[in-house]
C-alpha atoms as one frame of an Amber mdcrd trajectory, in Angstrom:
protein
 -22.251  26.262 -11.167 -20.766  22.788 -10.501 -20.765  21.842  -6.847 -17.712
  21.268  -5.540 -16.607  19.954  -2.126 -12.957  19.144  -0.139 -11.951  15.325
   1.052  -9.602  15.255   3.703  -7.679  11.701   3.111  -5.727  10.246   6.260
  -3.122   7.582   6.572  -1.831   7.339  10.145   1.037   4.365  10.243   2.267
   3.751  13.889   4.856   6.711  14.398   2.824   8.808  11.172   0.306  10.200
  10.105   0.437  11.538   6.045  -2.534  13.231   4.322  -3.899  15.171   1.191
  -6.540  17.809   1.005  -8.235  17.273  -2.628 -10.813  19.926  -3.962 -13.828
  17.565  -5.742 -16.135  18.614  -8.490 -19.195  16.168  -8.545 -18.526  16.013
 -12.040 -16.248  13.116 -10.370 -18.826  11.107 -10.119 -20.172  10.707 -13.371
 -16.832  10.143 -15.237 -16.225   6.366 -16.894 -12.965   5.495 -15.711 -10.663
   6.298 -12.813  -8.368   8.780 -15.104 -11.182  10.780 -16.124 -12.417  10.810
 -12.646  -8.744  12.086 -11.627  -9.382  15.290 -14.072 -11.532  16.203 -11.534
  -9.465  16.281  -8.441  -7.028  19.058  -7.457  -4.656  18.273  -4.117  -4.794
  21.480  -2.466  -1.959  20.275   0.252  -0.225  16.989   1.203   2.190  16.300
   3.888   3.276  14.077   6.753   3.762  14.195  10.589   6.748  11.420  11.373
   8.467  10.519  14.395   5.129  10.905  16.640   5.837  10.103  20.071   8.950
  12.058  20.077   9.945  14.997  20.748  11.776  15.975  17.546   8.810  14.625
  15.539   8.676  16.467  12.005   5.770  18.254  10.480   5.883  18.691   6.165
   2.991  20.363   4.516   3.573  21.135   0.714   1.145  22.917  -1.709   1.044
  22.465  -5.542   3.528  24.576  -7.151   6.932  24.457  -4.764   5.604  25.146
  -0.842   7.109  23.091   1.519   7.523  23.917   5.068   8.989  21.671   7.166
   9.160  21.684  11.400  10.960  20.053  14.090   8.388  19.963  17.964   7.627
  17.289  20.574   4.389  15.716  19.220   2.929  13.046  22.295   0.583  11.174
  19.763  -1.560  10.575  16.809  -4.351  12.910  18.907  -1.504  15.700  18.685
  -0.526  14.953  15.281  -4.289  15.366  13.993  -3.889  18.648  15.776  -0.741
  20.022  14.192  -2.385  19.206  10.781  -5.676  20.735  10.869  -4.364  23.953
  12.105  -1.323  23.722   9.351  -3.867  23.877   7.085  -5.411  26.778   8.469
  -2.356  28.615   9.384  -0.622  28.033   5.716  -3.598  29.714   4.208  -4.842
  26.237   2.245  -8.583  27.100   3.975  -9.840  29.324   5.849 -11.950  26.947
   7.888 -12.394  23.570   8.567 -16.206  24.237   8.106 -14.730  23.972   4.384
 -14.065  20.332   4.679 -16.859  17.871   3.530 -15.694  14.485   3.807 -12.656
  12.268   5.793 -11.669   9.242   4.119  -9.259   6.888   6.819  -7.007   4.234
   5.320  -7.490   1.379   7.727  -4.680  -1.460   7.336  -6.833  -4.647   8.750
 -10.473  -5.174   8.096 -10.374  -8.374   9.291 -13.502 -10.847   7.745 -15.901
  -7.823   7.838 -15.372  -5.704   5.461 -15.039  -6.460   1.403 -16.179  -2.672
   1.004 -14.987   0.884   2.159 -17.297   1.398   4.965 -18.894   4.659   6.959
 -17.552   4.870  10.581 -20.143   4.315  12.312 -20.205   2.388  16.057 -20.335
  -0.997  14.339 -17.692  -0.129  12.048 -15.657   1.422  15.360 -15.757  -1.392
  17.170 -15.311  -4.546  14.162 -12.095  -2.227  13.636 -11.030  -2.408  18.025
 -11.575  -5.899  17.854  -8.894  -6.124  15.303  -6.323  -4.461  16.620  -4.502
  -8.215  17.599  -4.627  -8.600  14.002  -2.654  -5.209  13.500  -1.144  -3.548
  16.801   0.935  -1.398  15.259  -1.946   0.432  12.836  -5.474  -0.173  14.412
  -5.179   1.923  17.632  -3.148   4.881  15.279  -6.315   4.423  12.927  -8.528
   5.243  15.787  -7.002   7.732  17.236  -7.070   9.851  14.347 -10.547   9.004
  13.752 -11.323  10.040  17.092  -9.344  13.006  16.733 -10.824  14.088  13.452
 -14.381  13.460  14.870 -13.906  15.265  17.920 -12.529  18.523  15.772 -14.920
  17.901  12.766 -18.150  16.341  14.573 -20.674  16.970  11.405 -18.083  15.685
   9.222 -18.926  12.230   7.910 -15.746  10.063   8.146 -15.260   6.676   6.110
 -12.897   3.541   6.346 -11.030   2.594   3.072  -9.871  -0.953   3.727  -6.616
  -2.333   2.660  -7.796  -6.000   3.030 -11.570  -5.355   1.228 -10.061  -5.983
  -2.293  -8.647  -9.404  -1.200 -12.188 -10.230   0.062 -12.919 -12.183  -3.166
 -10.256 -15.090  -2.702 -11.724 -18.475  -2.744 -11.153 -20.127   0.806  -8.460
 -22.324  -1.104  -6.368 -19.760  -0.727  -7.108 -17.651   2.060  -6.896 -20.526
   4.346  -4.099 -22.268   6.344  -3.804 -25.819   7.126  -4.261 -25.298  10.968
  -7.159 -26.677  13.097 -10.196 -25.025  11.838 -11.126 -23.685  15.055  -8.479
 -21.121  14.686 -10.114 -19.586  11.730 -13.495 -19.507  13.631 -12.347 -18.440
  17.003  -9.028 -16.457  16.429  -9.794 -15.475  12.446  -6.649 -16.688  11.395
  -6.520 -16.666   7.784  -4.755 -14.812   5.127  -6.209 -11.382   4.634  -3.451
  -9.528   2.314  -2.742  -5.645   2.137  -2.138  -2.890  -0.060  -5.908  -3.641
  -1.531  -6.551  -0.211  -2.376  -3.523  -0.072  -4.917  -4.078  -3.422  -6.501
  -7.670  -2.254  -6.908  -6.596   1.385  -8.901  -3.806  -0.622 -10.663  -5.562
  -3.020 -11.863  -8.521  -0.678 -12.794  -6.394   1.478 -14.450  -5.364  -1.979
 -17.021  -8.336  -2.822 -17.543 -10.110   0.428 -18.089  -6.712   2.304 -19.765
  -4.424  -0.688 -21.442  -7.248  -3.158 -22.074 -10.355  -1.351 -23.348 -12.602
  -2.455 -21.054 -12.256  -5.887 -22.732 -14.872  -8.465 -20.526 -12.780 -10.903
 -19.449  -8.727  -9.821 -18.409  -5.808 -11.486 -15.864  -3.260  -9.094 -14.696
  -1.012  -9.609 -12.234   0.224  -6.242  -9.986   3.404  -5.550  -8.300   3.101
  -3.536  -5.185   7.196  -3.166  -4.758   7.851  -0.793  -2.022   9.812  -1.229
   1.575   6.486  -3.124   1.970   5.782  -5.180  -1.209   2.901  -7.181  -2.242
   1.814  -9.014  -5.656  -1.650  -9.980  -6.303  -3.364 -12.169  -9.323  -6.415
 -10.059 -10.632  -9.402 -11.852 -12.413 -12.152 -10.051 -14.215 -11.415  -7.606
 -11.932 -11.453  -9.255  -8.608  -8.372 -10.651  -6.576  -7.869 -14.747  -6.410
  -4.542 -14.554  -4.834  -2.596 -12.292  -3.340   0.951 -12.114  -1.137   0.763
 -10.837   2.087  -0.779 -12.968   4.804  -2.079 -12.897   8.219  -0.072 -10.016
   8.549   1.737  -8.452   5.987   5.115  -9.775   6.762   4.281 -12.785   4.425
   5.134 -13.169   0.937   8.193 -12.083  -1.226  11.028 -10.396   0.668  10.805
  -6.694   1.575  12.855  -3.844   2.688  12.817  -5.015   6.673  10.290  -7.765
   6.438  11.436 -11.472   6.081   8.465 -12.219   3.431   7.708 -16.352   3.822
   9.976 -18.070   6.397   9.748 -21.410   7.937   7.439 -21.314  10.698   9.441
 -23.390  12.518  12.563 -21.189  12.453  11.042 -18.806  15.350  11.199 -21.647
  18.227  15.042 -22.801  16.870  15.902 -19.607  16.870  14.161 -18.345  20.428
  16.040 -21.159  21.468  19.341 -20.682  19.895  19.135 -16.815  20.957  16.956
 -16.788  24.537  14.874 -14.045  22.657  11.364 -14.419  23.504   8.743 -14.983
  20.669   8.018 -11.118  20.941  11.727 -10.180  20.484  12.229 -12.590  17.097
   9.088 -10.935  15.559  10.075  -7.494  15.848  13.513  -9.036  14.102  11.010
 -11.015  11.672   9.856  -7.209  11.033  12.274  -4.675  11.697  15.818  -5.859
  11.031  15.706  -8.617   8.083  14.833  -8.821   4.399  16.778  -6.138   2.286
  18.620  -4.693   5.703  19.114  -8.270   7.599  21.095  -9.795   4.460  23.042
  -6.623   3.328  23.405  -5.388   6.590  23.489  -1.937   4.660  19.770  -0.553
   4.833  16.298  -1.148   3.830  16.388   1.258   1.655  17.215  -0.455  -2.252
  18.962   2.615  -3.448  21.405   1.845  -0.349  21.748  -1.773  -1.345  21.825
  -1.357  -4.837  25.119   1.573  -4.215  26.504  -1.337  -2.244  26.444  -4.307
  -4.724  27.918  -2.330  -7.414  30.725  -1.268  -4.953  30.963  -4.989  -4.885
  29.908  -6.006  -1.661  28.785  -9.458  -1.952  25.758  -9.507   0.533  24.499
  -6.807  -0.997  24.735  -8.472  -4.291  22.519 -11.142  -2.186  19.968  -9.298
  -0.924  19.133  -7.751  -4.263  19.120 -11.558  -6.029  17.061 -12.914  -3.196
  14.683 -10.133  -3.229  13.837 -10.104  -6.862  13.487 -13.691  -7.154  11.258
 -14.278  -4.497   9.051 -11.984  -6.673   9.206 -13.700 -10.043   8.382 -16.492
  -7.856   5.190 -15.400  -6.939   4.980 -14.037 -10.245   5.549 -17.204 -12.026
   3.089 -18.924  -9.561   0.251 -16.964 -10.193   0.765 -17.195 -14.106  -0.150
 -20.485 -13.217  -3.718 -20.122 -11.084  -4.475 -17.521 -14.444  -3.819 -20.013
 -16.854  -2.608 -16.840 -18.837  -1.742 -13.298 -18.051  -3.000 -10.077 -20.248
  -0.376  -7.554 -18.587   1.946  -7.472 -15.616   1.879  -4.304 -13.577   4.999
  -2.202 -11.800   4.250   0.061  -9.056   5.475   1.634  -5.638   8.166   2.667
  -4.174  10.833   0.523  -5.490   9.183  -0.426  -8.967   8.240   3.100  -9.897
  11.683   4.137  -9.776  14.279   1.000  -9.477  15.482  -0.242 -13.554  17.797
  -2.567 -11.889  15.752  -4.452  -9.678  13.376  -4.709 -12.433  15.606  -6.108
 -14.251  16.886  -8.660 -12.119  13.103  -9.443 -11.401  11.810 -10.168 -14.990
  15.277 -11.923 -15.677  14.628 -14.379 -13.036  11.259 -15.113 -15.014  12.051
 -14.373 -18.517  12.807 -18.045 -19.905   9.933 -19.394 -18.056   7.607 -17.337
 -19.346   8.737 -15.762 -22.425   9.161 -11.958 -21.166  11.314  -9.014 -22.515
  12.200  -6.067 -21.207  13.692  -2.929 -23.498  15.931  -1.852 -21.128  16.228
   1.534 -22.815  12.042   2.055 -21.569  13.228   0.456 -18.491  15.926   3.145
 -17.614  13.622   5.998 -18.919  10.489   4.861 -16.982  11.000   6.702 -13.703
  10.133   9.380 -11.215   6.398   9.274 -12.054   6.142   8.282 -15.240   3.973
   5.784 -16.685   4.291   3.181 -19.566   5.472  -0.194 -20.994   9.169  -1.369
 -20.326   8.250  -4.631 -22.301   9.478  -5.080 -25.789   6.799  -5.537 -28.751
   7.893  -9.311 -28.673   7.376 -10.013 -25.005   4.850 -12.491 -24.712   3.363
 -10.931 -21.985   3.192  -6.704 -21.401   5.179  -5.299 -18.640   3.880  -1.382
 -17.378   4.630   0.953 -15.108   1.516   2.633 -13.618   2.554   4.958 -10.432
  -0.395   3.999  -7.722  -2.566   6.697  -6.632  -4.237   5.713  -3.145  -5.381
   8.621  -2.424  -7.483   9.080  -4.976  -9.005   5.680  -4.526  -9.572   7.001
  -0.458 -11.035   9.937  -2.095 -13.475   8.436  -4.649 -15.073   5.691  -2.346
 -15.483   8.831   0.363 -17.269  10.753  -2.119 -19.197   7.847  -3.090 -19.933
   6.167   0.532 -21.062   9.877   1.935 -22.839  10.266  -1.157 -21.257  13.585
  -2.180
């Protein structure tokens, strides 16, 4: 009889907290490549607890084949929302006890210089993560309040941290550093640290494994295009560049992020306002990009309704937000040298022809791509495959990411399952 065993993956943002229950067969383990490994996963729920810290927070728990039951209740905090979930999944009949669950793999935004691995949470790991938290205020405490949670529920359960930043541990210090005094690298860590590492990792696994044979030596360059959206250059398998920064409000413009900015337009515009520094970066964060130059929404569906109404800022926000990622496509053509295949995925490039199309447009003559916009329209809601035509000099895919399954691979594999 095959041993099997349930992972219990977490992702707690600052008012949320999403997870998936997956069922594991060890057989997992063994498999060659990260599709064959998925054969051996089954999500037995997934779901989300938003608003927390309100009191008309809302609880979603879904299981395969149509369940959904959704809930409106005051829920204080993360502690709470850990709570509400564990006895969901109890209540809804998904287990019948948490005795059932083996593993607890915690996506952790900010790993800081630390970690270029998913980790076991242990005290040393605990604390590396607490004295990050100035790095990432709005995730870190979240992250350990749900570990704390979980533990305190669970306390035999081994729990691990999956690292958004440990992929982006392999850039040269060329280009993780900035041009400040050194002594703010080695006293405050200031450096550029990138995110979304766990689904640059599975796309660019999934290339090289899938689309490229396992061929030895491969460049790809992956599109992380959500609200939050981040590009990285792959080599051999390892990141030498990648988008996001410090924080991940660098980088090409998002749904409610500004992307890269002058640095000096915070003090002009403290100035010009009388908003303190604090005030501005919540703005730098919360109200620009997508939604501060439409002054529609962050959402592109919104925007994209808008500028083919004909509204003119709209029409903007979608130019300015493609570009600026052909741009960082273009430039990290150039630190490959060459690219084998570009890949599309998240929120917005899983499901958005149009800003696709504006993107590959803006780099088309440059760098000789094509798009068959008949694959481009088709290639939606969850489906995977090339939007290139056979004459592009350069293949374009769509590959919808899978985080979780990454969170629940290196659990399995960390907690030696």
């Amino acid at each position: 009889m095959n041993k099997q065993f349930k992972i219990m993956c977490v992702n707690a943002g600052s008012s949320s907290l999403k997870f998936k229950l997956y069922n594991m067969d060890a057989k997992a383990s063994q498999a060659q490549t990260l599709k064959d490994k998925s054969q051996y996963l089954q999500v037995l729920t997934s779901g989300i607890v938003e608003r927390i810290g309100h009191e008309d927070a809302i609880f979603t728990i879904k299981k395969p084949g149509g369940f959904k039951k959704t809930i409106v209740l005051p829920v204080k905090n993360h502690d709470v929302a850990v709570h509400l979930v564990l006895d969901g999944i109890i209540e809804n009949g998904i287990i019948k006890s948490l005795d059932e669950i083996n593993g607890i793999g915690n996506r952790i935004v900010q790993g800081g210089p630390y970690f270029s691995d998913s980790a076991l949470f242990t005290e040393d790991t605990y604390n590396k993560i607490e004295e990050l938290i100035p790095l990432d205020p709005l995730h870190a405490e979240a992250h350990l309040t749900c570990f704390n949670a979980f533990k305190k529920a669970l306390p035999e359960v081994g729990e691990v941290a999956i690292f958004d930043t440990a992929f982006h541990q392999t850039m040269a210090p060329k280009e993780y550093m900035y041009a400040l005094p050194y002594e703010y690298y080695t006293e405050y860590k200031v450096r550029r640290y990138g995110a979304h590492g766990t689904s640059h990792k599975y796309l660019s696994t999934v290339v090289r494994e899938t689309y490229l044979k396992g061929q030895e030596h491969s460049n790809i360059i992956t599109l992380h295009i959500g609200s939050g959206a981040s590009v990285a250059a792959v080599k051999d398998g390892k990141c030498i560049a990648t988008s996001m920064g410090l924080t991940p409000l660098a980088g090409v413009v998002m749904g409610s992020r500004t992307g890269d900015i002058d640095p000096s337009c915070m003090p002009y515009l403290c100035r010009c306002t009388g908003k303190t520094v604090d005030e501005m970066y919540d703005i730098y964060n919360h109200q620009s990009g997508v939604l501060g130059i439409s002054g529609i929404s962050n959402d592109t569906r919104d925007v994209q309704k808008g500028a083919e109404e004909g509204n003119e800022k709209a029409k903007l926000a979608m130019d300015m937000y493609s570009q600026s990622i052909a741009d960082y496509i273009c430039m990290y053509y150039g630190k490959l040298g060459h690219v084998d295949m570009i890949v599309c995925s998240a929120g917005v490039f899983e499901n958005a022809p149009a800003f696709r199309t504006l993107t590959f447009r803006d780099c088309a003559e440059a760098l000789g791509i094509k798009i068959d916009e008949k694959l481009n329209e088709t290639t939606v809601l969850g489906k995977e495959g090339f939007i290139s035509s056979k004459d592009s000099k350069i293949p374009v895919v769509v590959i919808p990411t899978d985080e979780e399954l990454m969170i629940a691979l290196d659990t399995a594999r960390i907690l030696k399952l």
